[in-house]
C-alpha positions as a printed NumPy array, in Angstrom:
array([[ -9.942,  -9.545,  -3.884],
       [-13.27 ,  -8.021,  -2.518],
       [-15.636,  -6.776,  -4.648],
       [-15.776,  -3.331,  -3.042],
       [-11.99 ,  -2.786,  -3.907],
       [-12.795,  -4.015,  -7.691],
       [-12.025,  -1.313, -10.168],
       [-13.086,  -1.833, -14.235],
       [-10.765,  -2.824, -15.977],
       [-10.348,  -1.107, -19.579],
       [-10.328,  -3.144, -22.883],
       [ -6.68 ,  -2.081, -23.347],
       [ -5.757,  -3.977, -20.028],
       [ -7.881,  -7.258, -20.912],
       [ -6.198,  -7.137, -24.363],
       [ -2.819,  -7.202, -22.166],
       [ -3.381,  -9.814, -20.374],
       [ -4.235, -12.048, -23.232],
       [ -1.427, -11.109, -25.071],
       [  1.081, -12.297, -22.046],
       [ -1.233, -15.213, -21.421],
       [ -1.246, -16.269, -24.709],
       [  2.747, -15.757, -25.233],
       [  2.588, -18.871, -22.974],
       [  0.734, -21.05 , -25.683],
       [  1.918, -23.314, -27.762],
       [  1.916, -22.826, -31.339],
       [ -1.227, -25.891, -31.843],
       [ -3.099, -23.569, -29.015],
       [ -1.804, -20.39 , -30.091],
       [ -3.61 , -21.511, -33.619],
       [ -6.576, -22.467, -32.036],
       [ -7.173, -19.142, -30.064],
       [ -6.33 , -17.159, -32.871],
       [ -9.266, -18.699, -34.5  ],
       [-12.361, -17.656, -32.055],
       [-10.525, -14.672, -30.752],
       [-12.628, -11.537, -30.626],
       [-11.845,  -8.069, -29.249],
       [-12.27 ,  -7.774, -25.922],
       [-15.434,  -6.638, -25.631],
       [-17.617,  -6.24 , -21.996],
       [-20.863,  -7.837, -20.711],
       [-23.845,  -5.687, -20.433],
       [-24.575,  -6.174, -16.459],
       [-27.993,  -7.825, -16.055],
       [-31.082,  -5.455, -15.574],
       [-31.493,  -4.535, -11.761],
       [-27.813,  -5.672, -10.671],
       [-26.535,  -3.89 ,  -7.698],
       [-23.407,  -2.789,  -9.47 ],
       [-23.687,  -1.584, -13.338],
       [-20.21 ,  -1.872, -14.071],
       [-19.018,  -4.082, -16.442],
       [-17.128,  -7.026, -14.91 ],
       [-17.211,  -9.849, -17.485],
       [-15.536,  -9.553, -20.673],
       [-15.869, -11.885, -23.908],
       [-12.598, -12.818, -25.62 ],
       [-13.485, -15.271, -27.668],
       [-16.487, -16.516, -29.248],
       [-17.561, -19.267, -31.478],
       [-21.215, -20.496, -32.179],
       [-23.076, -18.736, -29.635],
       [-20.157, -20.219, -26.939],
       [-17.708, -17.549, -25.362],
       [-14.353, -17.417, -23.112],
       [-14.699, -14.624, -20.878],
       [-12.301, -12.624, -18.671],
       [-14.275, -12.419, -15.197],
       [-12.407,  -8.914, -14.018],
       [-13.791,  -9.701, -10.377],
       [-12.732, -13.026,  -9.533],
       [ -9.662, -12.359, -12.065],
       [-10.435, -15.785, -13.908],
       [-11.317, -17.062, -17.323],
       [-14.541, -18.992, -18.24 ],
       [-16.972, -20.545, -20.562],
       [-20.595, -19.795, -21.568],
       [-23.251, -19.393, -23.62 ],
       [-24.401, -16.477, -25.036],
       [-28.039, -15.709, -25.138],
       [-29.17 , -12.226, -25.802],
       [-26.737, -10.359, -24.854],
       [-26.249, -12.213, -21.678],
       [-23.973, -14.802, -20.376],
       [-25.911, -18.242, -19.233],
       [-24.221, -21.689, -18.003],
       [-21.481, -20.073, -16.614],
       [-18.339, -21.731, -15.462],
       [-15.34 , -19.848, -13.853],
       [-12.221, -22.116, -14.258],
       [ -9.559, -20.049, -11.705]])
């Protein structure tokens, strides 16, 4: 998808794709997410980015490491967190 037909998605639509993403779990995973879950909750955009809108979203977290939805390239991924900000990013499609 390009970026200038990206729209924000809403926490209520991130929630809904977890929930039919992790219907497909099995009940050892299932257990496992349930554990670091969080609330969908967005990334504050880096200072001076050309687009403000929130694109990244953390789903779960666990020691300063997250899973995030990335809402652009409509993929999940691992980082750290560090201030607010995501760092060591890796987008896994």
């Amino acid at each position: 998808m390009a970026e200038q037909d990206w729209e924000v998605w809403t926490a209520q639509e991130v929630e809904a794709l977890l929930d039919e993403d992790a219907a497909t779990l099995s009940a050892d995973e299932s257990a496992s997410f349930k554990s670091v879950k969080v609330v969908p909750r967005p990334v504050t955009p880096k200072p001076g980015a050309d687009d403000q809108r929130p694109s990244h979203w953390i789903v779960a977290e666990r020691a300063g490491k997250v899973v995030y939805w990335d809402s652009i390239a409509e993929e999940f991924g691992v980082a750290r967190l560090r201030a607010g900000a995501l760092t060591e990013q890796a987008n896994y499609g």
